[in-house]
N, C-alpha and C positions, 0 to 999 in steps of 0.2 A: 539601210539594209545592204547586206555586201549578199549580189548574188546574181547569176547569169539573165539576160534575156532568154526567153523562147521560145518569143514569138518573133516574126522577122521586126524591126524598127521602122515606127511609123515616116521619120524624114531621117537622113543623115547629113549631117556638114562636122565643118570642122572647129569650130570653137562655138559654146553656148554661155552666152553673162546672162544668171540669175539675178534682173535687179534692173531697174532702167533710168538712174539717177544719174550720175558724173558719171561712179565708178564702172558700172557696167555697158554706159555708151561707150566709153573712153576705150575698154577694153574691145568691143566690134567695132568700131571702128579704124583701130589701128590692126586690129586681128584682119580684117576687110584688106585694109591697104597693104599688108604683107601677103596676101594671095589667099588669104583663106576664107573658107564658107561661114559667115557668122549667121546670129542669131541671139536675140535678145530676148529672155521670157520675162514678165513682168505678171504678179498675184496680183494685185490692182485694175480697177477697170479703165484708171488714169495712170498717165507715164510722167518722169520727171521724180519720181523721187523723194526723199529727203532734201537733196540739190535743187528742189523746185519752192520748198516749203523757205530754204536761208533767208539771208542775208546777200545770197548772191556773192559775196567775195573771196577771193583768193589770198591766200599767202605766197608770198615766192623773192627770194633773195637773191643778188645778182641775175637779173632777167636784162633780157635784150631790149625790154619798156625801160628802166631805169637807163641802160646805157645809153639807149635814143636819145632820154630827157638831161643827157649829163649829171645822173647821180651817180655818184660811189658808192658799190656794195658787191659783194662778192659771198659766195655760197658759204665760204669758211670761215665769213661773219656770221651770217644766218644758223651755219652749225653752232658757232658758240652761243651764241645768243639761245637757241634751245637748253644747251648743254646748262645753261649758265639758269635758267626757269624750270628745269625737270625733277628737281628736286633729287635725281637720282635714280629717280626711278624708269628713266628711259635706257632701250640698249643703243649706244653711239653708233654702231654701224649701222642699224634701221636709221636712225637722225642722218648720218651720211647718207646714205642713199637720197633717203627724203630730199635734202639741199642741194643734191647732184642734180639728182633727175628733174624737180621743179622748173627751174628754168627751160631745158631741154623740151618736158614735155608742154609748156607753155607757149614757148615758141612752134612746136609742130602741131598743135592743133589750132596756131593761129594761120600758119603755111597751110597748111595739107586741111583744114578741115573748114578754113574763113569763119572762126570764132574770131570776131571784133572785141579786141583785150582792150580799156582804157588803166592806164593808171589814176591812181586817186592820191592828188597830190595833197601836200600838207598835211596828212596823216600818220604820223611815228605808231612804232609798233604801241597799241596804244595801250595794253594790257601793262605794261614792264617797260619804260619807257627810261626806266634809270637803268638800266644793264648795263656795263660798258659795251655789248656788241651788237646796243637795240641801233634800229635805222630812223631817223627824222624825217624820212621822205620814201616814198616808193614802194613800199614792199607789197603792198594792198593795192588789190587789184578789180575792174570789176569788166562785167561785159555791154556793149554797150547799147540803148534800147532797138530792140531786138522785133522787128514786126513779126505779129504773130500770123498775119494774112501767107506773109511767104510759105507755112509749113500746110497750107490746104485747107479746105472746110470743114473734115473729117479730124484732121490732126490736130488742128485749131484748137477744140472743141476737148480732144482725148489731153493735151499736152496742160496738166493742171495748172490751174494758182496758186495762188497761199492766201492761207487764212491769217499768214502769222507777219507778213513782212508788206510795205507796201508800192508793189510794182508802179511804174509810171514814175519813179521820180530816180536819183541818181545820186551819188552819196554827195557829192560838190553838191548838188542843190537843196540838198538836206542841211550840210553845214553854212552855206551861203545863205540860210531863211533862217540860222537861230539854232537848230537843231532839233531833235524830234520832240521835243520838253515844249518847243514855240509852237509845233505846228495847228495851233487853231488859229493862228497867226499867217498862215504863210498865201503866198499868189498860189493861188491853185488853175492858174490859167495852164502853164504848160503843162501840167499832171491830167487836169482832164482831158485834153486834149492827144493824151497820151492814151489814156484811155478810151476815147471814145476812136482813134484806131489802131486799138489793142496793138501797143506800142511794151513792150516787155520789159522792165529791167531787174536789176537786184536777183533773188533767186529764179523765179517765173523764167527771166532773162536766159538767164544762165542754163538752166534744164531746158528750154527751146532749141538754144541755138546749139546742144550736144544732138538733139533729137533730131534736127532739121540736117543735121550733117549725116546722120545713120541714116536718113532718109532720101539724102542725094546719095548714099550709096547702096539703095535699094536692100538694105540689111531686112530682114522680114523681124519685127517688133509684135509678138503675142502679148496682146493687154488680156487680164480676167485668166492667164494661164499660170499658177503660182507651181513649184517645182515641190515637187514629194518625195522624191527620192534619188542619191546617187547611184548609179548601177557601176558596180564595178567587174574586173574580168585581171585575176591573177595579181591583186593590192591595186592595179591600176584603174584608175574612173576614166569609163569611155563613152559614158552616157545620162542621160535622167531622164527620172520617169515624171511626166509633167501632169498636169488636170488640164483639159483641153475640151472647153464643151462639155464638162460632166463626166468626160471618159478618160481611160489612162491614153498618154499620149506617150512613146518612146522616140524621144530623139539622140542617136548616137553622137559623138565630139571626137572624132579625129585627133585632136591636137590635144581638148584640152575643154574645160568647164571653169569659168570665173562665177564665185561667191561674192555679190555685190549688192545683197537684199537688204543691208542698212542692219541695222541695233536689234533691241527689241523693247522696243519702248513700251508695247500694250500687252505685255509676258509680266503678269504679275508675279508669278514662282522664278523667273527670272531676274528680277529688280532682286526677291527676298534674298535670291542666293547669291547676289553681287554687288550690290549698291550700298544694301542698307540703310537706306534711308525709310520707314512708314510709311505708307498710302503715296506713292511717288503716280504721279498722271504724265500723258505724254500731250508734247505741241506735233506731236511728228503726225503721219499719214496713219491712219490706222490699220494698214496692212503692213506695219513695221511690229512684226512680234518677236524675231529671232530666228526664223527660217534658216537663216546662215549654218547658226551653233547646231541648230537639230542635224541640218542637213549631214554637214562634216564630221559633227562630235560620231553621229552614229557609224561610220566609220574609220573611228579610230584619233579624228583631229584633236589637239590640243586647245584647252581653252586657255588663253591669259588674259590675267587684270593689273589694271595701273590704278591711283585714284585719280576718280572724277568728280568734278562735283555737278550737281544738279543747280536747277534756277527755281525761279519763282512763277508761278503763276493762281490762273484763279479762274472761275467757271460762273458764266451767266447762266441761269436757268434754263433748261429750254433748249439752246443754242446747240447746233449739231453741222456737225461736217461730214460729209462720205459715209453717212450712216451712223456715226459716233459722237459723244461728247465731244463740242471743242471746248480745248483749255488754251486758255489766253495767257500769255504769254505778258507777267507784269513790270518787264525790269524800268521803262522809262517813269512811271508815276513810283516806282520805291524811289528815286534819286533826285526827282523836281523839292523846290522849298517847300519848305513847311510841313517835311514828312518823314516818320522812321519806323521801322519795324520791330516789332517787340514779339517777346515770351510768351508764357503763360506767368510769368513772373513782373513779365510789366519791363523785362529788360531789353535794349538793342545786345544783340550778338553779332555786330559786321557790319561793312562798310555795303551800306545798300544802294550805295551809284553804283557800285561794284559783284554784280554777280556771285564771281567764283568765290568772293569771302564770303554771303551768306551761306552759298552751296556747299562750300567745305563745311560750313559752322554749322549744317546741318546732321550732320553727319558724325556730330559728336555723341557719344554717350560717355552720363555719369556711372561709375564705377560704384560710386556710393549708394546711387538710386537705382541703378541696373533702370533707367529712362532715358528718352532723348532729351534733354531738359530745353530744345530752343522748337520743341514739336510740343502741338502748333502753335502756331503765330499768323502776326494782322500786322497788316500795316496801317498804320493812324496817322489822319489828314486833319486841316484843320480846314475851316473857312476861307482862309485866304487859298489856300491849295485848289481847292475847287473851285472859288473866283477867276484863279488865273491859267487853270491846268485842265485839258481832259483828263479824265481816265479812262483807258480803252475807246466805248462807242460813245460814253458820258461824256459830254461838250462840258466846257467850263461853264459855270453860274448854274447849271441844270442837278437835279437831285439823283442821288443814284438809286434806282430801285431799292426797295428793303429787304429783297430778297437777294440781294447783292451784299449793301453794303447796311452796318449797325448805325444806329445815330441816336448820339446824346447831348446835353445840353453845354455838362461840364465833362470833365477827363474824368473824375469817382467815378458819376454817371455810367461813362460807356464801358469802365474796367468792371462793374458790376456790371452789365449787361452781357459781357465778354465770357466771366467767371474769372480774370486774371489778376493778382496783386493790385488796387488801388492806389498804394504808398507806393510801389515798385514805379507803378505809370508816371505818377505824379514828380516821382525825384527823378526820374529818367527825362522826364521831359525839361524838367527846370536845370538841369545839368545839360541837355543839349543846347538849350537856348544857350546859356553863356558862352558856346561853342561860336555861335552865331554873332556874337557881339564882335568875336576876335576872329572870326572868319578861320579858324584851325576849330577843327574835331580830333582833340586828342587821344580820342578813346581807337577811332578805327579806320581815320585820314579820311574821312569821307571827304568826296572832289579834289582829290590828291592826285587823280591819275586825268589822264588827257580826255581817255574814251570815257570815264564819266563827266567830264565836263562838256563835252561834244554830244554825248547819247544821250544823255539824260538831264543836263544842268540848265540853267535859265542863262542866257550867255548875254542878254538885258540886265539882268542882278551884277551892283558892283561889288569885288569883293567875289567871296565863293561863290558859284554859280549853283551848287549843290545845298546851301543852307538857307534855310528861312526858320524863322519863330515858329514855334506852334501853341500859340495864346488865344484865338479869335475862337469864338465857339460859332455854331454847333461845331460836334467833331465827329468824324467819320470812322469808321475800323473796316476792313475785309481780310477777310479772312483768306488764308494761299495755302497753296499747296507744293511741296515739288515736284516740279517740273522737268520731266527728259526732254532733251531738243537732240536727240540721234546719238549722241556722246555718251557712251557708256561705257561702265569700269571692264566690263570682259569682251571679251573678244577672240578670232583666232587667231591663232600662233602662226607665223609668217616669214620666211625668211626674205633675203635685198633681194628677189626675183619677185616676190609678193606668191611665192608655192606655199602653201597653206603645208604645216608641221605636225608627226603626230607625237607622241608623246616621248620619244625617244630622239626626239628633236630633226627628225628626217623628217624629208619633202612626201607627200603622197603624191607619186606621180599622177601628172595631168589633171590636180587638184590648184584653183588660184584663190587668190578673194584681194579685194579692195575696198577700201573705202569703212564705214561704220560697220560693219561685218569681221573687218578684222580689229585686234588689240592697239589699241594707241599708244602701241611701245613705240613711237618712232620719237615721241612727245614728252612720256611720263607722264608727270602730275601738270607737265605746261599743255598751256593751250592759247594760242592768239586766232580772235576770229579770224576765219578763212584757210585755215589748216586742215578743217575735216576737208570742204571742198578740193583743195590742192590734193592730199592724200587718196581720196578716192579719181581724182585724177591720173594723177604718179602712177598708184597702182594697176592701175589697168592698163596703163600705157608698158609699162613693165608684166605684165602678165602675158597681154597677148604676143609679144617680140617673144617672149620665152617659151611660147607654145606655138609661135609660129619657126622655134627653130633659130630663130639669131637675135640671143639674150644680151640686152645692154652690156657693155664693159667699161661705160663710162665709172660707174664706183671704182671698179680696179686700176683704172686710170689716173684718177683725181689724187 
């Protein structure tokens, strides 16, 4: 609502980040270190984020970690290498900026703020790995375990985990045990050990050690206070009106307001009107509904979409996080031997070591049938699968609930119990196997790419790490759904300051956003993990220098 206070304001300072994940610590934080009064409101009763829920990792090309380590790479590899996966659909000067700033702001909140950055070596950009301007080494970054004792008892306690990623362990020791495909296999000595003193890493990691830096700058962080409204004064926002305890709360912003409240992943008229994909579920926090778009659209912001694709996952009965359904998140059991995801036809559509091919392939409709013909779908396991493989909480050899998972004796069997093509199942599967003999999946390269060989492959299997038979009965089906993980097709429109645009392509002054809040035009249709986090770093780090009055010139520079 565009419209005067008139009542006096309950605090004032000078910059407010809506959101308390990368993007809007990153933004008080450095807003803090420029002179200015921050403050960080967070609608959750827990802080961290989307940022808390990852994978923990960063993206960042030509960084002063690679140069340490003596790798070669530089930002104007890292640009093309986007340019060269956006399909097109990014704007290059967003991607410039992105690759400018990356390193820069990686470097100053490792100086100025004592985030502990490791590189993760041996890791090539692992999506896109044939580009000519991918990197072999260095680009992936992570933070390193992060005691959660140093952030206080209070903070401890408020600064979430993840349901989705699993803190205690570190991506080298992920790959040094086999990879997440082994892990009923692996030493779990250092990992509990890590946990029993709440030792952080991966996402958890990463949203701690932003919050424990806000916290050594006495930045004041509102949990349970989610933001309702921009107040503006003459087109300009110089305030918001918060929930605070049940009541309206007014805090004015001097400088400037950063939009860092993440996606909106649990906005189902949202998904309808930008995703497109049927019954889409989210792995994110569930105070991720789209605050952002409400907040800015209502006065006046631009919405933009890129495509994205969604992932996979699937829901235990029962199972609840923060008040909500948790959706479990399936990508490592689609990609282990002895497993593929079919139709309602009984057909694979995608390379399911690999995410974004199902995701995009979700996303299709027939023009003939006016349906989505790959909705829904199960992924089907066979006996050896479950022999050697968890899935999710299900240990290898053990049976999965029936309220989980279908089980039949033969493949007819479960495709009638399913409702899906029998003859479809059945050729589908005896076409993969031959796949298996020659270790090549011609149909959709499944285990062609690095990061499904490492996330999800048997790295013990000779030959493809990603294929096995599917002959041994009983056999298994579960049924998925898609899955948002923060990455969504809309978003706001943004210029290389990260000023949030309204339709006429101008900045609303003293309007910022970062992070899943805003359009992933810096990207287009690419995505390598560790980009959202980067991004919602960048941008904050660029919003508050521009509302503290001295806006980066490093773009105009490069």
């Amino acid at each position: 609502m565009n419209r005067n206070v008139l009542k006096p304001w309950d605090e004032i300072v000078d910059f407010v980040a809506i959101g308390s994940g990368i993007g809007g610590l990153s933004g008080a934080i450095v807003a803090h270190d420029w002179g200015l009064r921050a403050l960080v409101l967070e609608k959750a009763e827990t802080v961290g984020g989307v940022s808390a829920y990852s994978g923990g990792e960063l993206w960042v090309g030509g960084s002063h970690l690679q140069a340490a380590a003596g790798i070669e790479d530089s930002e104007e590899d890292a640009f093309q290498y986007v340019q060269e996966i956006s399909a097109g659909y990014n704007d290059p000067r967003m991607t410039r900026s992105f690759c400018v700033h990356a390193p820069i702001a990686l470097a100053y909140f490792e100086e100025k703020a004592g985030v502990q950055w490791r590189l993760v070596r041996g890791f090539p950009d692992y999506y896109y790995p044939e580009m000519p301007h991918s990197s072999a080494d260095g680009r992936y970054i992570e933070v390193a375990p992060f005691p959660g004792a140093s952030l206080g008892p209070e903070w401890q306690r408020t600064v979430h985990l993840s349901p989705q990623s699993l803190s205690g362990v570190t991506h080298p020791e992920m790959f040094a045990q086999g990879g997440l495909s082994n892990f009923p296999n692996w030493d779990m000595t250092t990992i509990e050990g890590r946990w029993e003193r709440d030792e952080r890493t991966l996402g958890p990691g990463l949203g701690a050690s932003f919050v424990k830096a806000a916290l050594d700058r006495a930045i004041p962080i509102y949990a349970g206070t989610p933001a309702e409204e921009l107040v503006t004064e003459g087109g300009r926002v110089v305030g918001v009106r918060a929930l605070r305890q049940g009541q309206d709360y007014f805090i004015k912003a001097e400088c400037g307001v950063l939009i860092a409240a993440g996606a909106y992943d649990w906005n189902d008229g949202a998904h309808r009107n930008y995703d497109m994909v049927p019954d889409i579920k989210s792995a994110s926090p569930p105070s991720v509904t789209g605050d952002g778009i409400v907040l800015a659209a209502s006065i006046g912001a631009r919405v933009a979409q890129v495509p994205v694709p969604v992932t996979c996952g699937y829901r235990i009965p029962g199972e609840e996080h923060e008040g909500s359904p948790l959706w479990r998140l399936a990508g490592v059991p689609l990609g282990v031997p002895h497993s593929i995801v079919v139709n309602r036809k009984g057909r694979r559509f995608g390379d399911e070591s690999f995410s974004r091919s199902l995701g995009f392939a979700l996303k299709t409709i027939d023009g003939g049938t006016q349906e989505h013909p790959n909705y829904p779908f199960w992924v089907i396991q066979d006996s050896q699968a479950r022999d050697r493989y968890d899935f999710g909480p299900f240990t290898k050899g053990t049976e999965i609930p029936e309220n989980v998972a279908t089980k039949a004796g033969t493949l007819r069997e479960l495709a009638e119990k399913l409702g899906i093509d029998g003859d479809g199942l059945e050729a589908e599967v005896e076409r993969f196997n031959g796949f298996v003999t020659t270790g090549i999946d011609e149909d959709f390269n499944r285990g062609g790419k690095v990061w499904s060989r490492k996330n999800s492959g048997d790295l013990s299997v000779a030959g493809n790490p990603n294929l096995g038979t599917i002959v041994k009965g009983p056999f298994y089906a579960v049924r998925l759904y898609p899955i948002n993980i923060g990455l969504s097709n809309a978003g706001l429109a943004a210029d290389t300051q990260n000023r949030v645009l309204n339709y006429r392509d101008q900045p609303i002054e003293g309007l910022y956003t970062a992070g899943n809040s805003m359009a992933m035009i810096e990207f287009g249709a690419s995505y390598n993990s560790g980009q959202g986090n980067t991004r919602g770093m960048v941008g904050g780090y660029l919003a508050a220098r521009h509302a503290a009055g001295d806006p980066s010139t490093a773009l105009s520079e490069a």
